[in-house]
C-alpha positions as CSV (number, residue, x, y, z in Angstrom):
1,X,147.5,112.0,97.5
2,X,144.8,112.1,100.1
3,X,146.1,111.4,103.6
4,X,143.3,110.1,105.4
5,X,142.7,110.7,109.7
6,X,140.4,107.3,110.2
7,X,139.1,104.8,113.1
8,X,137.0,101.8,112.1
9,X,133.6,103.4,113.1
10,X,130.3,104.1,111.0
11,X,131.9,107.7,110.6
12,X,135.5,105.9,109.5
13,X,133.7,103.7,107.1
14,X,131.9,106.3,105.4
15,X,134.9,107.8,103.8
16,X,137.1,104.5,103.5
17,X,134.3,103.1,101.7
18,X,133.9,106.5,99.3
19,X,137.3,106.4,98.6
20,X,137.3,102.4,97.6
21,X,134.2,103.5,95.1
22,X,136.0,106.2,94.2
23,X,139.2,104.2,93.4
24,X,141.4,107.2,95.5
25,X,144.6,106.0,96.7
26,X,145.2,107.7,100.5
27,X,147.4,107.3,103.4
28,X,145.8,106.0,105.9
29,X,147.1,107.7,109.3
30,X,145.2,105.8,112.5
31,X,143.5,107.9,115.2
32,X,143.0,105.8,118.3
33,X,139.9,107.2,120.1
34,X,139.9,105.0,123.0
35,X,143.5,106.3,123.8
36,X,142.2,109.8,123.2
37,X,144.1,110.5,119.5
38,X,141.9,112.5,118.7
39,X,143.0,115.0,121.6
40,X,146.6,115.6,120.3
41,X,147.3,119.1,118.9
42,X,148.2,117.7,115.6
43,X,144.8,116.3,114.7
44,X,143.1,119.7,116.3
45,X,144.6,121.0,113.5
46,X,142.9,119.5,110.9
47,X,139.9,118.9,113.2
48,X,139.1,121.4,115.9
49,X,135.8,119.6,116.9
50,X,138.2,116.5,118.1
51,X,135.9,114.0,116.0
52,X,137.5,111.6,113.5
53,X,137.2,111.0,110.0
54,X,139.3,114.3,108.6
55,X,141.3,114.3,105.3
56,X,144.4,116.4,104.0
57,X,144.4,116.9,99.9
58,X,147.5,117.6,98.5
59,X,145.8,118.5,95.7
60,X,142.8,120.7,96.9
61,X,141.2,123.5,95.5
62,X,143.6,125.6,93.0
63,X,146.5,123.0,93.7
64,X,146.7,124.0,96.8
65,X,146.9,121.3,100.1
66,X,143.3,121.8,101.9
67,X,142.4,119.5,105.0
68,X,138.3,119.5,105.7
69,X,136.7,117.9,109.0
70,X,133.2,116.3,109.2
71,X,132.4,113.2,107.3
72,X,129.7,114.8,105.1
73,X,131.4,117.8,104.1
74,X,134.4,115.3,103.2
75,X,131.8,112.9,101.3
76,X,130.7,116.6,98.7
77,X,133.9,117.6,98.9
78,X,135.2,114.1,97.3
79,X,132.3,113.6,94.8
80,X,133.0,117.6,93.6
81,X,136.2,116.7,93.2
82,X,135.9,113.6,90.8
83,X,132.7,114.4,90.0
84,X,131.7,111.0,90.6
85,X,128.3,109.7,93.1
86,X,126.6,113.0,92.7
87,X,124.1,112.5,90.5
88,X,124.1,114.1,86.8
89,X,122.1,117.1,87.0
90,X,121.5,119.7,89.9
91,X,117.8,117.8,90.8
92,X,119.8,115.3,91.8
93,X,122.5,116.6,93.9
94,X,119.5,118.3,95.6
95,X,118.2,115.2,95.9
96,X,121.9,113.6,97.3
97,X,122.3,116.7,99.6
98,X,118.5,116.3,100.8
99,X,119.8,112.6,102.2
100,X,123.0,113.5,103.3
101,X,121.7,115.9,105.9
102,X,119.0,113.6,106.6
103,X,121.6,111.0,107.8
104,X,124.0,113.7,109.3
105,X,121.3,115.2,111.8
106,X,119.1,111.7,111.7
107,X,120.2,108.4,111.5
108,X,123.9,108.6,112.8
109,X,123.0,110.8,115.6
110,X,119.7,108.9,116.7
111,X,121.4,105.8,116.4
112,X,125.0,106.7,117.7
113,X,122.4,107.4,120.9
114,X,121.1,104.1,120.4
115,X,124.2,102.5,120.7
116,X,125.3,104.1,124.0
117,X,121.8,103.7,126.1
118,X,121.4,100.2,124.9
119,X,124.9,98.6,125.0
120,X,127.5,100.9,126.8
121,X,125.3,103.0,129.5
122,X,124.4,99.7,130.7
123,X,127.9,98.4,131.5
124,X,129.0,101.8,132.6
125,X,130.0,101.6,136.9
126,X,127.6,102.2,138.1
127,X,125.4,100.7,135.6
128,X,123.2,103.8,133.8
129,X,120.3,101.6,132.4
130,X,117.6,103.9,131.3
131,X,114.3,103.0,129.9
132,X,113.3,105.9,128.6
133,X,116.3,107.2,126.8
134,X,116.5,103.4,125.6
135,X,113.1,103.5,124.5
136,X,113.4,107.2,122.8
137,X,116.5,106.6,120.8
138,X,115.2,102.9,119.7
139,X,112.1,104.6,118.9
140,X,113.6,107.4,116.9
141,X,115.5,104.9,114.7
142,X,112.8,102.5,113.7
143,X,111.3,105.9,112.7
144,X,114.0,107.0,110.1
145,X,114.4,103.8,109.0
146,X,110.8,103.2,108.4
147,X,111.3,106.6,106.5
148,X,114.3,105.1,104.5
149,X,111.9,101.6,103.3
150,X,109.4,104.3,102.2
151,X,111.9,106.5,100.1
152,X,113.6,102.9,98.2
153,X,109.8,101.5,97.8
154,X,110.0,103.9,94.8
155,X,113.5,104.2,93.8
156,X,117.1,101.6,94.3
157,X,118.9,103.6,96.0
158,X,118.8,106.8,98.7
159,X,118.4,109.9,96.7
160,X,117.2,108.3,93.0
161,X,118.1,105.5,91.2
162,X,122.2,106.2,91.2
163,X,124.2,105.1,93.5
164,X,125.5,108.6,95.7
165,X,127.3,109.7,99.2
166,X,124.2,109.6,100.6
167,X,124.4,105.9,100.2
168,X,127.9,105.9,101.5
169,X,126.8,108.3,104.6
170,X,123.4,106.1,105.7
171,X,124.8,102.5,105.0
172,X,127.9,102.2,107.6
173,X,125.2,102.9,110.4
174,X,122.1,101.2,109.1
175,X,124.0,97.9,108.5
176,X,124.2,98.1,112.0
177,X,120.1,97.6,112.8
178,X,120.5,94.7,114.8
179,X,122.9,96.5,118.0
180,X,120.2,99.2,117.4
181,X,117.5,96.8,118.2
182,X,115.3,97.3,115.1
183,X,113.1,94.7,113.2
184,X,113.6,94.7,109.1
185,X,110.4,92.4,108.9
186,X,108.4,95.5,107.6
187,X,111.2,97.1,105.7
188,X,112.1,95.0,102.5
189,X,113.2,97.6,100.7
190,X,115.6,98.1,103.3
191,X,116.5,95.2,103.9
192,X,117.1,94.8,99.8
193,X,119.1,98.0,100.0
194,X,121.1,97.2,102.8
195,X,122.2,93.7,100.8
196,X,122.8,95.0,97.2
197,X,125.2,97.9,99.0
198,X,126.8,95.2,101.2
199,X,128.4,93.0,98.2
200,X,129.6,95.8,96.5
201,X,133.4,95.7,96.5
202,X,133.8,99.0,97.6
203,X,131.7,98.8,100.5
204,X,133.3,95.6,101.6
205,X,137.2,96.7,101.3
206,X,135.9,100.0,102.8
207,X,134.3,98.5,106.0
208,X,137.3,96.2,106.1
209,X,140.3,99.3,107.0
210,X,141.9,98.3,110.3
211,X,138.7,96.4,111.2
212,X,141.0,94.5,113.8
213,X,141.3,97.2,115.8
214,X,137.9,97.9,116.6
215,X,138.2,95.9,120.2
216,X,141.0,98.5,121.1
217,X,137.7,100.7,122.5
218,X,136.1,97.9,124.7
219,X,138.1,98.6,127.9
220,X,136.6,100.6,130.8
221,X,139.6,103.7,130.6
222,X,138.5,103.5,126.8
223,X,135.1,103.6,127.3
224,X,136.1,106.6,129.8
225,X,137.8,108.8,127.5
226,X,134.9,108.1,124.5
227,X,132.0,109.6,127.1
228,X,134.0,112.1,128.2
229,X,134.8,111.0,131.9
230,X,138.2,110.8,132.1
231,X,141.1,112.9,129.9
232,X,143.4,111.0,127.8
């Protein structure tokens, strides 16, 4: 049994939703970030760099328990472990691995950036609304996503034509375009992508963990403890 260490955030729904395509059972075991969870000794445990999603395998490597931090390093170590969503030959998991770190150090970073100079520096006290950073981050993202419509011109999905992580690594922060301020008029293979993906089963149930909870993180002491201003 995987125990899983989740909040309902692009991060979060990357491994909920690998573990509905997968058909994994887990425990799921909340970390409130807006209360500063993610803080508490027993999550630095499995997570020294205080960032949620992190899983615990019972049933790692040898038998033995193993607990691994980082989404994408969850998101191989899953599809090693089934060997499931990594493509058939080693072309391909080139090919995955190519787009997983392309959505590690691109997408979720540019628009995580996004997000905060665009919809949370703004209501900050006092208000932080920057120009610049809003236009370099909004900027960045149309970039890599005009990067993504290029790559699923020629092929249905992020790394080839089979479904992979790297799907389940770009999608929980692409589907978000709109809070990101980007314009899908000149991306329809995007804009297919992000649609096929969205009525999968999998992707839906995976989004869906604990989605109520989501609002817990939209009050100022919160908002505090997420940028780093105040301790939990």
């Amino acid at each position: 049994m995987i125990d899983l260490h989740y909040w309902p955030t692009p991060n979060g729904w990357k491994i909920t939703i690998a573990l509905a395509e997968l058909g994994l059972p887990y425990n799921l075991h909340l970390v409130n970030i807006g209360a500063g969870e993610q803080f508490r000794p027993e999550f630095l445990a499995i997570a020294p760099n205080n960032r949620m999603p992190a899983i615990v395998d019972s049933e790692g490597p040898d038998g033995a328990p193993v607990s691994i931090f980082e989404s994408g390093a969850i998101l191989q170590y899953l599809a090693r472990k089934t060997g499931m969503f990594y493509g058939a030959t080693e072309r391909d998991r080139i090919a995955v691995d190519q787009w997983l770190m392309w959505q590690m150090g691109g997408v979720g970073p540019m628009a995580g950036q996004a997000h905060h100079f665009l919809h949370y520096a703004p209501d900050l006290d006092p208000p932080q609304v920057l120009p610049y950073a809003q236009n370099r981050y909004r900027n960045e993202v149309a970039r890599l996503y005009g990067v993504l419509d290029r790559q699923l011109a020629r092929h249905r999905y992020a790394a080839g034509d089979f479904l992979s992580i790297a799907d389940f690594a770009i999608w929980p922060w692409a589907q978000g375009w709109e809070r990101q301020e980007q314009t899908l008029r000149d991306k329809p293979h995007f804009v297919r992508w992000l649609q096929e993906l969205g009525e999968r089963p999998g992707f839906i149930a995976g989004k869906a963990v604990a989605s109520d909870r989501r609002s817990a993180n939209t009050d100022r002491k919160a908002q505090d403890i997420l940028f780093g201003k105040q301790k939990p």
